[in-house]
N, C-alpha and C positions, 0 to 999 in steps of 0.2 A: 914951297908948301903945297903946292896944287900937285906937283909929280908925289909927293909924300900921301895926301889924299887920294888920289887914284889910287895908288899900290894898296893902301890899306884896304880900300873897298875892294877892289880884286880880289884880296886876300879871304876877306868874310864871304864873299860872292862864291866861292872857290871849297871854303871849308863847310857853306850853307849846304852846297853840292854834296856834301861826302856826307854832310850827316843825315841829310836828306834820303841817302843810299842805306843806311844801317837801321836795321828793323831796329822797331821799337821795342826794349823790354816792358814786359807789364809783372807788376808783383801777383807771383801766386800764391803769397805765404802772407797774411795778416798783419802778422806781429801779437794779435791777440790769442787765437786760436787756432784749431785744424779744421777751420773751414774751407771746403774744396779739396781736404785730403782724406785715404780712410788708409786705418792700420789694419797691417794683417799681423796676429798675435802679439800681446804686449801692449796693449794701449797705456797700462801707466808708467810706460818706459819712456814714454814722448810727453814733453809739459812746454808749456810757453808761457815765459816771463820777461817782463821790458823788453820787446819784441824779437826775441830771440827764443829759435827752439831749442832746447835741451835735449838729450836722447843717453840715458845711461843703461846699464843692464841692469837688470833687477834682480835680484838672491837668486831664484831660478838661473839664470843668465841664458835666456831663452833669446832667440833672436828675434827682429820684428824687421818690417820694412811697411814706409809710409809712401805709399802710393794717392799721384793726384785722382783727381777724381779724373779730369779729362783727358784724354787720349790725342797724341801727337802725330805728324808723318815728320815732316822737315820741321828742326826748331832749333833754336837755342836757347840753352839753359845757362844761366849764371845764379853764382850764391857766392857768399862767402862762408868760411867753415874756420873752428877755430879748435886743435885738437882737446881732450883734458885730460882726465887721468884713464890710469891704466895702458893696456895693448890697445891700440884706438884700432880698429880693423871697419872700416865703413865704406862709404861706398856712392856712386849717384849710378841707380839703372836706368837702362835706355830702352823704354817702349816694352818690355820684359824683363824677366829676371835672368835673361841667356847674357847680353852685354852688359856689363858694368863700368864703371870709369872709376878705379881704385883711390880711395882714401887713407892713408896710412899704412900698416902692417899688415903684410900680407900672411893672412895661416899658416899656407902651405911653404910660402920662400922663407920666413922667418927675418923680412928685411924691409923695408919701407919702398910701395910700390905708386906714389902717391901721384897721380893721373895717368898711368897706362890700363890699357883695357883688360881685364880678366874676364874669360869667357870658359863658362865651363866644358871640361874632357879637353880642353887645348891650355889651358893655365894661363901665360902671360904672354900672346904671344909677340910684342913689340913691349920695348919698356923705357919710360918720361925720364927723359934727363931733368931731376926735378932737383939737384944736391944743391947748390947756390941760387934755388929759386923759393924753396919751401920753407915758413916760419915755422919751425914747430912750438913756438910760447905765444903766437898770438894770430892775427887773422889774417887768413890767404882768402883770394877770390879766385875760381876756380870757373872758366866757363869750354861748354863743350857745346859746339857745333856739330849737329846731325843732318847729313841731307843724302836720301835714297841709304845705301849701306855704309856711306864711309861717315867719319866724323872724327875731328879734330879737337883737341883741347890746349887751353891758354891756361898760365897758372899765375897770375899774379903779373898779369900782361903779357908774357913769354907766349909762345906759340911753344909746345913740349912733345905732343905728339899727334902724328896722325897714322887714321887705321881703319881697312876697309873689312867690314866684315862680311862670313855667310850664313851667319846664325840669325840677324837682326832684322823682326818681323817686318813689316811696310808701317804698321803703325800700333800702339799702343800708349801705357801711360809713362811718365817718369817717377823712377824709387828712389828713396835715402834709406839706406842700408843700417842696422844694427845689426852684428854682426854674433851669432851665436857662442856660447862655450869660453868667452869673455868677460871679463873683468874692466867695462872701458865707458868711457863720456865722451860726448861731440858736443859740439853748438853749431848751429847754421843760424842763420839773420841773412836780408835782402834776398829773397829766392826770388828772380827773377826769369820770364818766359819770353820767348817772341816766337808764332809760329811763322815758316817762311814758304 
């Protein structure tokens, strides 16, 4: 019983360590509101309800992107996102609107690009083995590691892609993409940050 004891403390002693290593996420999303965020064009495209953001196009179908208020270098981002109707074409930017970490369908390919990087005048240029990893009827968590140019994305725990850029500023904020010229709905719920 005493050798079964040791091991088990070793064990938590072990796994204290590792979590101890992994930054902390903090929620930057409410669940009530867009406090800490501001939209550029479209603000009644974005609602929140039972703590979940909505994001649809409006008759216009003008595009919008919600920007934190605060500005990043190194960080990780995690959400989860849940597609709805329509061509879902969204998106999470990194520090600017030059990186993005694709969400759904992509415009220009006409085929689901759902966590590889789009970067404009280069298109897509690495692409997420995401076929046996992405729900499309219900919720994926979606998290992207950025540190100096490169960053990496997990889709639903998977490690899918990594990719160094030379477009991607040293620092700025992080975007959620609505996507212009569409017909589409998303949900996000847990938006979580850790700078590192």
């Amino acid at each position: 019983m005493k050798k079964i004891s040791s091991l088990l403390l070793a064990a938590l002693l072990i796994a204290g360590q590792v979590d101890a290593q992994e930054p902390r996420l903090r929620k930057i999303f409410n669940g009530k509101n867009l406090s800490g965020w501001k939209v550029s064009d479209g603000p009644d495209q974005w609602t929140v309800s039972k703590r979940v953001l909505h994001v649809r196009n409006n008759a216009a179908k003008k595009g919008s992107i919600l920007w934190t208020d605060a500005s990043y270098r190194d960080f990780i981002i995690q959400c989860e996102f849940k597609m709805g109707d329509g061509t879902v074409d969204s998106g999470i930017f990194l520090r600017s609107d030059k990186d993005q970490i694709q969400i759904g369908i992509s415009g220009s390919l006409k085929r689901d690009l759902t966590a590889s990087p789009y970067i404009p005048g280069k298109g897509y240029p690495v692409e997420a083995k995401v076929k046996d990893i992405l729900k499309l009827k219900d919720w994926n968590t979606m998290k992207v590691k950025v540190v100096g140019n490169a960053y990496t994305v997990w889709l639903n725990g998977v490690e899918v892609m990594n990719y160094t850029s030379t477009t991607l500023p040293e620092s700025g904020p992080i975007g959620l993409q609505l996507h212009p010229k569409n017909e589409m709905s998303i949900d996000f719920r847990d938006i979580r940050v850790a700078a590192l």
